[in-house]
DOBA-821455 format. One line per field, with one value per residue (C-alpha): residue number from 1; residue in three letters; x negated, y negated, z. Coordinates in steps of 0.02 Angstrom, whole numbers. Layout:
N
pos = NUM,... .
code = ala,... .
xx = X,... .
yy = Y,... .
zz = Z,... .
//
This chain:
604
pos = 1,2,3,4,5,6,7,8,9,10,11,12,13,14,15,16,17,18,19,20,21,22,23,24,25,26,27,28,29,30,31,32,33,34,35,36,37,38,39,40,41,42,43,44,45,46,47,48,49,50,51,52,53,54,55,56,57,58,59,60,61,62,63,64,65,66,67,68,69,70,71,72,73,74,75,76,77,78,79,80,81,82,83,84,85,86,87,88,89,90,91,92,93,94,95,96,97,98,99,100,101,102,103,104,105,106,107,108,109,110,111,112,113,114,115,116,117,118,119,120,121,122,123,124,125,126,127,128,129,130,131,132,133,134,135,136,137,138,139,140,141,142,143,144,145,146,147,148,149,150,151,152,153,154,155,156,157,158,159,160,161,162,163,164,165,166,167,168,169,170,171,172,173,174,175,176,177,178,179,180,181,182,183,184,185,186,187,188,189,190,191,192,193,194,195,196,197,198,199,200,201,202,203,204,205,206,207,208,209,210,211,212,213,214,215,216,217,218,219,220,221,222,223,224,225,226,227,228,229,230,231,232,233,234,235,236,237,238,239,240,241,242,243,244,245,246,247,248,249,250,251,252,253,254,255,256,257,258,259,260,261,262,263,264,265,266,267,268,269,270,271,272,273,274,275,276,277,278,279,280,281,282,283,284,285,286,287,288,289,290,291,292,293,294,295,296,297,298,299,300,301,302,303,304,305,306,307,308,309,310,311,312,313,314,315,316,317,318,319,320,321,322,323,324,325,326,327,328,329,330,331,332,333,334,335,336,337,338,339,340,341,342,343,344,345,346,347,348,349,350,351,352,353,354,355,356,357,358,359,360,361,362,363,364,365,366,367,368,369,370,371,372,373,374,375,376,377,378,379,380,381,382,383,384,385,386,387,388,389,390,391,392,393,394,395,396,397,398,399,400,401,402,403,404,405,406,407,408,409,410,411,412,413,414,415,416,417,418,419,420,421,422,423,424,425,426,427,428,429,430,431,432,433,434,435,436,437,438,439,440,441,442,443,444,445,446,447,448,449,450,451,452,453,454,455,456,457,458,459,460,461,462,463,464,465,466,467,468,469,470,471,472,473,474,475,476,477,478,479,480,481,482,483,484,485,486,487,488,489,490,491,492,493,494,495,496,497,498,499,500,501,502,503,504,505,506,507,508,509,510,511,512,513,514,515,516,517,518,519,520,521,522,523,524,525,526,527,528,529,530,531,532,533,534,535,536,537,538,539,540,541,542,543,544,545,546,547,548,549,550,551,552,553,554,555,556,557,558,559,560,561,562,563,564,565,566,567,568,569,570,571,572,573,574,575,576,577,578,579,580,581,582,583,584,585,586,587,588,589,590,591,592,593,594,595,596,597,598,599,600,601,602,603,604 .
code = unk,unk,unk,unk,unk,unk,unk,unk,unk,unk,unk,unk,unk,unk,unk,unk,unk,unk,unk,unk,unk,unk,unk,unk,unk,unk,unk,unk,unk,unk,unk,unk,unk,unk,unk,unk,unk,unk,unk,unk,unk,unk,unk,unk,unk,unk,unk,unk,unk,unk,unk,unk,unk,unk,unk,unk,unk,unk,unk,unk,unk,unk,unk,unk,unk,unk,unk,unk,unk,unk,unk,unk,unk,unk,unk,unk,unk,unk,unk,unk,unk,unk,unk,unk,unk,unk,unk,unk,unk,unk,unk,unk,unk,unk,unk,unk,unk,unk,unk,unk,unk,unk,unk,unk,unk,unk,unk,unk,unk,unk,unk,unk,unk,unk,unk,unk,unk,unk,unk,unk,unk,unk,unk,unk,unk,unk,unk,unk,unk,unk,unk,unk,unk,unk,unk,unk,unk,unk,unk,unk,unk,unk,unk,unk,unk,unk,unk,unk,unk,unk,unk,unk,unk,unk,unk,unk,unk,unk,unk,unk,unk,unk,unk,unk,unk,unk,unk,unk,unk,unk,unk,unk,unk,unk,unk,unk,unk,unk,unk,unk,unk,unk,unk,unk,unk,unk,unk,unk,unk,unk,unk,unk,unk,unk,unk,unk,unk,unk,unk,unk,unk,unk,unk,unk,unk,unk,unk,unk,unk,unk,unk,unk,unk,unk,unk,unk,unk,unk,unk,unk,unk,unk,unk,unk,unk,unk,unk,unk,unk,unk,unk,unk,unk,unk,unk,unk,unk,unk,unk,unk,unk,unk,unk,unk,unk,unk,unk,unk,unk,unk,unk,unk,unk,unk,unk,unk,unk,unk,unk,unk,unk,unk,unk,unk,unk,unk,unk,unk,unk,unk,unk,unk,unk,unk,unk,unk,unk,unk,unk,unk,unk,unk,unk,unk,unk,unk,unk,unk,unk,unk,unk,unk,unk,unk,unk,unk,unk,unk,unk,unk,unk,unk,unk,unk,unk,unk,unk,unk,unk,unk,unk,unk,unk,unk,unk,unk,unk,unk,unk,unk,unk,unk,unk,unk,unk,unk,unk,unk,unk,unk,unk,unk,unk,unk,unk,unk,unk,unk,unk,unk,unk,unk,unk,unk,unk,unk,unk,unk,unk,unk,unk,unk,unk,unk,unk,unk,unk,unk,unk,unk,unk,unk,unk,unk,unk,unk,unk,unk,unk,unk,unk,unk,unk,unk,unk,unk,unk,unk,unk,unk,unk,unk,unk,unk,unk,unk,unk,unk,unk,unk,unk,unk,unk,unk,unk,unk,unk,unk,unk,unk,unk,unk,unk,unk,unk,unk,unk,unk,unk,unk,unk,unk,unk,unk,unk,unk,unk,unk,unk,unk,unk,unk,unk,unk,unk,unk,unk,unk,unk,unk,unk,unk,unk,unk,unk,unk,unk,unk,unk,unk,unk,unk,unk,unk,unk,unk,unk,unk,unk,unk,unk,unk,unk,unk,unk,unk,unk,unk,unk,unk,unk,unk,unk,unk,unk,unk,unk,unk,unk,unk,unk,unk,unk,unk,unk,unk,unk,unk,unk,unk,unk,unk,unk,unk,unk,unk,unk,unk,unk,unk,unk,unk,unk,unk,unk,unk,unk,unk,unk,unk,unk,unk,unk,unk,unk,unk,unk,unk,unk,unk,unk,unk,unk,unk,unk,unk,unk,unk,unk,unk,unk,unk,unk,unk,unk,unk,unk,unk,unk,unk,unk,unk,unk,unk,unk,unk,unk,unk,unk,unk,unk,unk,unk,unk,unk,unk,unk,unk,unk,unk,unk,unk,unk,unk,unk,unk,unk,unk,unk,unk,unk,unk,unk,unk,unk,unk,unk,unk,unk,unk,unk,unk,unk,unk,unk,unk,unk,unk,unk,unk,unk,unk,unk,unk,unk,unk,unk,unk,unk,unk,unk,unk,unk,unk,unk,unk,unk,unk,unk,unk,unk,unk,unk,unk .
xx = -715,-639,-747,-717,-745,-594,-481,-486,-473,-294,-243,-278,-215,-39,-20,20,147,268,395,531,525,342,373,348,173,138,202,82,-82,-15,-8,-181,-261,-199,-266,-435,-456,-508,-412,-539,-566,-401,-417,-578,-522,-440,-401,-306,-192,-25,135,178,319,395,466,542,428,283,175,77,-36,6,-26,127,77,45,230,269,232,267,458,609,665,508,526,679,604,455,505,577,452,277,179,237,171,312,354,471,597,635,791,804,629,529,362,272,361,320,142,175,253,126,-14,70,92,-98,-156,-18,-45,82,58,224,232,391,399,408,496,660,639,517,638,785,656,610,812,819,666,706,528,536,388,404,559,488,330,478,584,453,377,563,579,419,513,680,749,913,893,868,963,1102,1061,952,1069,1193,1042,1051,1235,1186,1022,1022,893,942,796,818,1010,1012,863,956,1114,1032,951,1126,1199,1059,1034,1228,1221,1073,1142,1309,1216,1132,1179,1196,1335,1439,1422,1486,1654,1772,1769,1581,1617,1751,1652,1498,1639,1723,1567,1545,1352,1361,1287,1317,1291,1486,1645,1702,1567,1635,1788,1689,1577,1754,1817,1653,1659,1830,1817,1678,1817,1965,2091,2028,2000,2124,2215,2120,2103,2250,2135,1952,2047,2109,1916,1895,1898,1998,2028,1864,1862,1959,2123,2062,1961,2113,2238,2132,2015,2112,2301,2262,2170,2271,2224,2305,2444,2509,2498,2623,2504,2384,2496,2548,2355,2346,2483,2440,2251,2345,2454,2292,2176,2326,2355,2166,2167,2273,2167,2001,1849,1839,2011,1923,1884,2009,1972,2110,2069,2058,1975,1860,1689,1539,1389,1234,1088,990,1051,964,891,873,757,725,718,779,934,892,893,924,945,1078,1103,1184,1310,1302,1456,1569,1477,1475,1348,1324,1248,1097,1115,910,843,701,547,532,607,529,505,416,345,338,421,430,508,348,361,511,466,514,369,354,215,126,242,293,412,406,252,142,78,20,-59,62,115,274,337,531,577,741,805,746,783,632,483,324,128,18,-159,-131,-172,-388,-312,-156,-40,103,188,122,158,193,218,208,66,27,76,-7,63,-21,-21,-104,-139,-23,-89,-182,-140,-286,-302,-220,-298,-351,-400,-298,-280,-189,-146,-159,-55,-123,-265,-172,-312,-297,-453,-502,-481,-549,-495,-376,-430,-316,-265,-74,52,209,200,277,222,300,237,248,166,37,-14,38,67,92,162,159,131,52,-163,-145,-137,-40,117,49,108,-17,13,-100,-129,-225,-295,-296,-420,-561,-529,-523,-382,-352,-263,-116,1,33,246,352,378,258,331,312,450,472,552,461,532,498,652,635,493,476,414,551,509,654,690,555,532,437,477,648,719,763,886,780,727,577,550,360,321,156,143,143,93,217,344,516,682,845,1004,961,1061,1211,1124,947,856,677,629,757,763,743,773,813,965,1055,946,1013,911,981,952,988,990,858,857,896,802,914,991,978,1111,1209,1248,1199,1180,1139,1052,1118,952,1085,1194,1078,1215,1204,1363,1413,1395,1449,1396,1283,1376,1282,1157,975,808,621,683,620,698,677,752,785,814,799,834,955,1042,1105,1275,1211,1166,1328,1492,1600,1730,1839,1833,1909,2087,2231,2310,2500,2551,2694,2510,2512,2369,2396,2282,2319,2386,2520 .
yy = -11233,-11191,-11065,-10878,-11000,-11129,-10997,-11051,-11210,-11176,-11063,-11207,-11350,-11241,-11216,-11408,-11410,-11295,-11442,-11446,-11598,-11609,-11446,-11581,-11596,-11423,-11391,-11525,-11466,-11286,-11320,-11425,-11268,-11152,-11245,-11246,-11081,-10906,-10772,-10663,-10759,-10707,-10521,-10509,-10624,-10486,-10559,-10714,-10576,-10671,-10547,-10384,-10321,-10163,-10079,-9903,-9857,-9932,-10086,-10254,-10348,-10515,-10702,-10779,-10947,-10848,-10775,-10950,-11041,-10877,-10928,-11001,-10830,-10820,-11004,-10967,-10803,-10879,-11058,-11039,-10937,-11002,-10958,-10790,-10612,-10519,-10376,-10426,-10287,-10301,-10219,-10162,-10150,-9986,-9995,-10007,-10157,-10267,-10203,-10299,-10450,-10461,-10470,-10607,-10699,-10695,-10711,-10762,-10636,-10486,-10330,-10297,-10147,-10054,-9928,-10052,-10211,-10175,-10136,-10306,-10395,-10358,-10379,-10551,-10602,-10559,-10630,-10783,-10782,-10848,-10836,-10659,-10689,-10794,-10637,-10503,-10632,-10663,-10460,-10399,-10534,-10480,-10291,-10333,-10205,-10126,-9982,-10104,-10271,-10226,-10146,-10314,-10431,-10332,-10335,-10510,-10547,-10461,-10532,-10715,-10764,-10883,-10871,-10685,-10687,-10796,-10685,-10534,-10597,-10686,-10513,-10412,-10543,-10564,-10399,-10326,-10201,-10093,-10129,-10063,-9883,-9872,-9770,-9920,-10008,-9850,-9914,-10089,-10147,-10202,-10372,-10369,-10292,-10432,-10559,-10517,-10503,-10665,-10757,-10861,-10835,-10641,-10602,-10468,-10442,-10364,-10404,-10221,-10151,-10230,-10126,-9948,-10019,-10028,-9871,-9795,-9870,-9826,-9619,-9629,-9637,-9625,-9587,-9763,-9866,-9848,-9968,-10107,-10085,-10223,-10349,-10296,-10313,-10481,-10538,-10454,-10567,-10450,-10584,-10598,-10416,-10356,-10303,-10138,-10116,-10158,-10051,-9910,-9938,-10029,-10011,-9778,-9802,-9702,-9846,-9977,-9866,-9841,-10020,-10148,-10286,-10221,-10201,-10366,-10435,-10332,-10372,-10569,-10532,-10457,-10604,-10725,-10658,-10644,-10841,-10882,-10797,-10902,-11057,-11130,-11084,-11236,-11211,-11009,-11093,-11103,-11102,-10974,-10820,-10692,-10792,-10911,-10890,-10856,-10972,-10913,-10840,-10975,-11152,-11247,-11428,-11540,-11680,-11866,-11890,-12025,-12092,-11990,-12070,-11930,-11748,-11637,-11445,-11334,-11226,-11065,-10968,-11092,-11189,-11352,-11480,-11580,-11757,-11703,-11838,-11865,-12057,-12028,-12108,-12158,-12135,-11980,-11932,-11822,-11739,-11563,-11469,-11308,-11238,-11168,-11086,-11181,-11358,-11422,-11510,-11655,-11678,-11814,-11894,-12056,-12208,-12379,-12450,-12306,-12122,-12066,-11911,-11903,-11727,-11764,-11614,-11618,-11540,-11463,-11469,-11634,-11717,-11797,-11822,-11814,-11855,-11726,-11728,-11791,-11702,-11700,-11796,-11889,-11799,-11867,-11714,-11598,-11405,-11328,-11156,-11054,-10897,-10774,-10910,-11072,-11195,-11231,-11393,-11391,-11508,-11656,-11849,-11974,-12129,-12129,-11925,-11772,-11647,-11463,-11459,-11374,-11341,-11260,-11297,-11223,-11273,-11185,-11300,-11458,-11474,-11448,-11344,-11331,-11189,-11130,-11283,-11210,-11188,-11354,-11503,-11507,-11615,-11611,-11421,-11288,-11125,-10995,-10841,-10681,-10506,-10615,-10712,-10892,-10924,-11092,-11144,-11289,-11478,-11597,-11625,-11820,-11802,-11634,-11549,-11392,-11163,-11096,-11028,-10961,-10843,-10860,-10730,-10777,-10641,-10701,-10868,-10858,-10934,-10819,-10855,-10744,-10737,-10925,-10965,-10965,-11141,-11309,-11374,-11517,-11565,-11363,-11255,-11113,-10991,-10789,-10674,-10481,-10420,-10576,-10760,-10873,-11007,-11153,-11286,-11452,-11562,-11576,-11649,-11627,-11563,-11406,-11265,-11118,-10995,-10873,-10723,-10656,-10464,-10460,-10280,-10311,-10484,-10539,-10686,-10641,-10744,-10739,-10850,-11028,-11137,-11229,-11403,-11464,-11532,-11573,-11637,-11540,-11434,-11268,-11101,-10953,-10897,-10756,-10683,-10816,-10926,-11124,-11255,-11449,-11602,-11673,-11771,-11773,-11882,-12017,-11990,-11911,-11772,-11703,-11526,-11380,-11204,-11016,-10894,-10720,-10587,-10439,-10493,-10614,-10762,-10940,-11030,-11202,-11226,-11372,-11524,-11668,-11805,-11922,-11891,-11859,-11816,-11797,-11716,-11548,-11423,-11286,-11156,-11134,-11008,-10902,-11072,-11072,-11236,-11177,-11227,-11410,-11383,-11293,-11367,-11376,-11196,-11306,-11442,-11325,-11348,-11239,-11117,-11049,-10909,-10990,-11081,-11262,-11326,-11438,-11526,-11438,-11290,-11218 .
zz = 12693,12874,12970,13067,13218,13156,13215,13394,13373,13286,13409,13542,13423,13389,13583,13585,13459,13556,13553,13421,13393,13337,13224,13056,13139,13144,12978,12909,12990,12915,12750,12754,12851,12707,12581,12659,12728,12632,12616,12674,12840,12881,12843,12938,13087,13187,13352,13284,13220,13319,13246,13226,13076,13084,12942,12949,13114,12988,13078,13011,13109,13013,13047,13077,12980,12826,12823,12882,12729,12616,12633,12731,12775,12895,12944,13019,13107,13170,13200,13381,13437,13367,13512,13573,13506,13447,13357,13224,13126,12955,12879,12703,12639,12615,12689,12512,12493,12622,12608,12429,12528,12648,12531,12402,12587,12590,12421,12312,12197,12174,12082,11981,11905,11807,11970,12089,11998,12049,12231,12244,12155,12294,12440,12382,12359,12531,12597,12481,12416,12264,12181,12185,12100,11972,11939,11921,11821,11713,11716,11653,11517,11431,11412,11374,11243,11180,11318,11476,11430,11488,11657,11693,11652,11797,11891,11914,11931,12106,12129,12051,11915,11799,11682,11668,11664,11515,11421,11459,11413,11243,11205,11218,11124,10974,10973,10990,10837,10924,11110,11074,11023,11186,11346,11449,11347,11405,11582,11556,11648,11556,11607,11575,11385,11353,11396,11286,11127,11156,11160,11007,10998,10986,10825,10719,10503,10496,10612,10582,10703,10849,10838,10823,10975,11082,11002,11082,11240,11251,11217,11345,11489,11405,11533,11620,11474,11361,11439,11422,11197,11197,11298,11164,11035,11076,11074,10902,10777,10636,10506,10471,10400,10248,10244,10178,10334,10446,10353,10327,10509,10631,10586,10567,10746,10885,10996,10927,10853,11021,11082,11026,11067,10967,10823,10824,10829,10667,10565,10632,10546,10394,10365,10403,10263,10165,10156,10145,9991,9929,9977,9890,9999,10082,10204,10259,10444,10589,10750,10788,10892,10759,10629,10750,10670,10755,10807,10653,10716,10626,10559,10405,10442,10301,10347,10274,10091,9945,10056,10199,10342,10476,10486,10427,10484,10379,10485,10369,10466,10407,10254,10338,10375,10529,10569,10713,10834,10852,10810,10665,10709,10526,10339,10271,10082,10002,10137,10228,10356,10444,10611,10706,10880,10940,10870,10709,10627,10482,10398,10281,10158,10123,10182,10108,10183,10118,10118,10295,10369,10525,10605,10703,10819,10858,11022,10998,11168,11236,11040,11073,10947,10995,10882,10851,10784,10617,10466,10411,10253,10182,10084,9997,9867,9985,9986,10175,10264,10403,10389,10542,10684,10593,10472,10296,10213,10039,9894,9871,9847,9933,9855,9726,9667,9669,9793,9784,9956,10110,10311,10431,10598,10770,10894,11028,11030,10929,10789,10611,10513,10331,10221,10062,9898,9753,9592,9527,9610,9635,9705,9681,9687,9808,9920,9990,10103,10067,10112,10239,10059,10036,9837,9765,9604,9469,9537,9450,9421,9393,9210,9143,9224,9283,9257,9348,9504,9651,9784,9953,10067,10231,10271,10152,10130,9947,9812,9671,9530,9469,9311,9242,9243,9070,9118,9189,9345,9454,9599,9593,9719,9781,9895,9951,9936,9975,9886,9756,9742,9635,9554,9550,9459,9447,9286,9146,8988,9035,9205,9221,9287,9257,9375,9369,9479,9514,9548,9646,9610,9435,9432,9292,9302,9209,9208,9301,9311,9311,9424,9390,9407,9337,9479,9550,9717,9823,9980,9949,10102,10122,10264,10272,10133,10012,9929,9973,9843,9913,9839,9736,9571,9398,9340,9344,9502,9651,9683,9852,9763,9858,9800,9833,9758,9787,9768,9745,9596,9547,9549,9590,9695,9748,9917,10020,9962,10061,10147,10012,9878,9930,9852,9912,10095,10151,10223,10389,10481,10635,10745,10926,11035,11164,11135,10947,10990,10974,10807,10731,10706,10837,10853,10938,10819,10668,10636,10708,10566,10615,10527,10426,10332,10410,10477,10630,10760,10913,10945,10996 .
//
């Protein structure tokens, strides 16, 4: 390490470089001089002290090379004038500030804090320090909430942040139902407001509550605003209400009463719902204004299988599927997958050349797959899920036995551990989470179809077996719905339709409505708290029929179908990534509807 003593020797070897054109020189031995010299040599070396800032009639002895390589801003300051002792004024800043400044300068470190974010934030815009920019960036993103989203994200339409601007703006739009009760959401402009409702990736669980959030912001300034309802409304998409909402709601509203625009946009939605009713579900979508539907918070995948070759994502706004335009590293059947912390993940399984214990990790942005430590055993049949942050994978076959054994994985350090063995050996069976409890169901022991069903504590590492099903299962569904575990579908002497649900509190299994088709080996999620059925087989062949599962009035209902039949593929969720557009059918792609109840290519 460089010396108290070094210090001459740069003053003398800087004197040399007073030329212009050897400034690269300079800039060289700077950055090598930096990297070899403590921080506290500097603070104790007094007299090599070569600048003076002033702020507000507040002084710092600084070293100009420190503020040098801190930023441009100070490059450009300094650059001329290397050699001279100056006092330099900055504008702008409070003295607290550039203390703050001056001190990331000399140790990169910066204490952000919620009093003093803002202000540092602004200081390092100006001083185009962006590091600084990156620590508040990252400081406000950890403590975005309904009561500060908003204010942040016009934060940095001022002062530019793209990381933060696009959290801010994801949170106001994910989040849109609590945002819209918040003070802030008062103090949007109107071009701000209208740009959050048109977007086609603001969520919200009803339509209708967009038009009491502009009602709101509207009586908040009413003399100003009331002139702009024709222009909200416009990015409100009314047909996907009811028409007793818009008659009763919309149509009675003193707003839109005393607009003619708005009138129009009503009787428009009126006459839209009107002729969808008339229509089978399957011609609901248009890509027209007031019907357009919104991106999902969270798309299905369906993954590999019997005749899978790919993946398929289920677009739940408009009950559509989509081909995913990723390249499969291989054919995958019977195996496992989950969505874990941004990744999708397949696991074990089979293709034609064998049963393997590969983990492969999809990265949803870069459609990229990457390896990751394999699984401690093979497993074809498996059973996987996602407990407290790590995935399970339990039972299944090796090629020679059934297993009772089980892992989980951690990703944080890419290495899979062993957990307590059930009680039976299962594959073919199926788990769920629920409560912070994994339970799995049925499968098959190598020689007898399997009822009973498990439970495992993650907390003491123990399996404990609860209430046996009505039914024995193998290629069931097992899934976690509200407060209840369902078991779906699966063979045994016969395959079946029947569904069981399981009360934990009372640990007893009863029925409910079976499903329309008898089927084993199928995807099985839940979205939109609806319980997805996919595929699968019958036994004699494989099936592209997709259902739900309503937990409310307990009803099962077609769905739309696979491109082509499929069984043995697995099924995940995903959700909360920015690209989700990529994975949901195209709003432009939806056909034009006219009013007179064509449907034409373009419009008009």
């Amino acid at each position: 390490m460089v010396q108290l003593w070094d210090c001459q020797m740069f003053s003398e070897f800087r004197m040399r470089y007073q030329s212009k054109a050897l400034l690269n020189s300079f800039i060289q031995f700077t950055d090598y001089w930096l990297d070899h010299t403590k921080f506290e040599d500097w603070l104790e070396d007094r007299k090599s002290f070569d600048a003076l800032i002033r702020v507000k009639d507040v002084e710092y002895k600084i070293h100009k090379v420190m503020l040098y390589k801190c930023s441009p801003y100070f490059r450009a300051l300094f650059k001329c004038r290397l050699t001279e002792d100056t006092v330099f004024n900055i504008h702008g800043l409070s003295p607290d500030t550039m203390q703050l400044v001056i001190e990331f300068a000399y140790s990169d470190f910066v204490n952000v804090t919620e009093d003093n974010v803002q202000e540092l934030m602004v200081a390092a815009d100006m001083l185009n320090i962006m590091a600084i920019i990156q620590a508040c960036s990252d400081f406000l993103c950890e403590r975005l909430c309904e009561n500060n989203c908003i204010g942040i994200w016009q934060f940095t339409n001022i002062y530019y942040s793209p990381r933060l601007q696009h959290k801010a703006l994801r949170y106001i739009t994910d989040h849109f139902e609590e945002v819209s009760m918040c003070e802030e959401f008062l103090q949007l402009s109107v071009q701000e407001l209208a740009e959050v409702l048109g977007r086609d990736d603001l969520y919200v669980s009803v339509e209708s509550g967009l038009f009491l959030a502009i009602c709101n912001w509207i009586a908040h300034k009413p003399e100003e605003r009331e002139r702009h309802i024709a222009l909200l409304l416009s990015k409100f998409r009314m047909a996907l209400t009811t028409l007793q909402y818009i008659f009763t709601d919309v149509m009675s509203s003193k707003l839109v009463k005393s607009s003619a625009e708005c009138q129009q946009m009503a009787v428009d939605a009126i006459q839209t719902i009107q002729y969808l009713q008339r229509q089978r579900p399957s011609m609901h979508v248009f890509r027209n204004p007031l019907i357009r539907p919104r991106l999902p918070k969270a798309i299905l995948f369906a993954i590999g299988g019997m005749n899978g070759e790919g993946i398929m994502a289920y677009d739940v706004s408009v009950d559509r599927w989509v081909n995913v335009a990723v390249k499969m590293q291989r054919q995958w059947a019977f195996h496992g997958t989950v969505f874990h912390d941004g990744y999708v993940y397949c696991l074990g399984g089979s293709d034609r050349s064998g049963l393997f214990n590969r983990v492969s990790r999809l990265d949803l942005n870069t459609h990229i797959w990457h390896e990751m430590s394999p699984l401690l055993y093979s497993r074809c049949y498996l059973s996987v899920t996602v407990l407290n942050g790590s995935i399970y994978a339990i039972g299944g076959f090796n090629g020679f036995s059934r297993l009772k054994s089980a892992e989980y994985y951690r990703s944080e350090i890419n290495q899979w551990i062993c957990i307590a063995s059930m009680h039976h050996s299962r594959s073919d069976a199926s788990c769920t989470t629920l409560h912070n409890k994994i339970y799995i169901c049925g499968g098959y022991d190598g020689n007898v179809i399997q009822q009973t069903a498990e439970c495992y504590n993650p907390e003491t590492n123990q399996w404990t077996l609860i209430a046996s099903m009505s039914n024995r299962r193998a290629g069931i569904g097992v899934i976690g719905l509200a407060d209840h575990v369902y078991a779906i579908g699966g063979s045994n002497s016969n395959h079946l339709r029947s569904v069981e649900e399981y009360n934990p509190r009372t640990n007893t299994w009863r029925w409910v409505t079976s499903m329309n088709t008898a089927r084993s080996n199928f995807g099985l999620e839940v979205i939109n708290d609806r319980i997805y059925v996919i595929g699968g087989t019958n036994g004699k062949q494989t099936s592209s029929s997709v259902e739900y599962f309503d937990g409310t009035t307990y009803e099962w209902t077609e769905a739309c179908n696979l491109e082509k039949q499929c069984g043995a593929l697995s099924c995940c969720v995903v959700f909360g990534i920015p690209n989700m557009a990529e994975y949901a059918v195209p709003r432009d792609s939806l056909p034009f509807l006219d009013l007179r109840g064509k449907m034409v290519e373009d419009a008009p």
